[in-house]
N, C-alpha and C positions, 0 to 999 in steps of 0.2 A: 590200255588204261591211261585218263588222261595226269603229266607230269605238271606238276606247280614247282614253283620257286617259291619261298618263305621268308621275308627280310625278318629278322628279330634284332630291335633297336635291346641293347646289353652292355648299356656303359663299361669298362674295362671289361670286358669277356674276352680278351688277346692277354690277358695278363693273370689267368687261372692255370691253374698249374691242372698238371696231367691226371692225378686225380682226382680233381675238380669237373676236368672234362669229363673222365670217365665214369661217375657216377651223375652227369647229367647223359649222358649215353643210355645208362641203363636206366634210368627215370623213362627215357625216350621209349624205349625198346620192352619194357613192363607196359607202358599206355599201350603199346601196339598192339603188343597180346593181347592185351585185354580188348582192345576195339577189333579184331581181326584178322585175319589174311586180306582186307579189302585196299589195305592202306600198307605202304611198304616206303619205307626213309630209306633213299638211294647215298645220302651224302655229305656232307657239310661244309660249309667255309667259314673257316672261326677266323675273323680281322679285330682290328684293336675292340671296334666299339658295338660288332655285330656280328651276326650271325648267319650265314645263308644258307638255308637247306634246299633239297630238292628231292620232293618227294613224289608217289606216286598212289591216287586218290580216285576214289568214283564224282568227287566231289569238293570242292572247297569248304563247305561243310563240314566233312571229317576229319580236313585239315583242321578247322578251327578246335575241332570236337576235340583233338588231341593235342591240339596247345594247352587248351582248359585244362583238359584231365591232365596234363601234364605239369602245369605249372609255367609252360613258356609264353613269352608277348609271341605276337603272329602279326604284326605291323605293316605286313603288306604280305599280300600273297596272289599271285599270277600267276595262268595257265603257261604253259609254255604252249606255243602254233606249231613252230619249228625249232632244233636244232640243226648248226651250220658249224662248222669248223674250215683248218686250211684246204681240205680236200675238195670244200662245195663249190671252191673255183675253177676244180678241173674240170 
């Protein structure tokens, strides 16, 4: 299934307390059910002013589909091609 990366522009979103995150967790995680098994959120990077998820989609479409139902910006969202790490040098 193909994986997206997700930018969400989140003014202070590094300065929300734990459960702040955790009830946008489960905001996330309610959309899913509700849209599927098709769509699966592998992850997140929470930095001062954004958001990076990385999810796993039949579609950029149902990325957006559950930003909407969700309530989250979706401000950029990209396929991943490839994943590379230190190992891709050996």
């Amino acid at each position: 299934m193909p994986q997206f990366v997700i930018e969400r522009n989140m003014p202070n979103v590094g300065n929300l307390s734990a459960a702040d995150l955790q009830q946008a967790s489960r905001t996330s995680c309610d959309t899913l059910r509700e849209l599927g098994p098709e769509i699966q959120w592998v992850h997140s990077y929470v930095t001062d002013n954004k958001i990076y998820c990385v999810y796993r989609a039949p579609d950029e479409g149902m990325i957006r589909e559950h930003a909407q139902k969700a309530g989250f910006p979706a401000d950029s969202i990209s396929q991943v091609r490839s994943v590379i790490d230190p190992t891709t040098a050996d």
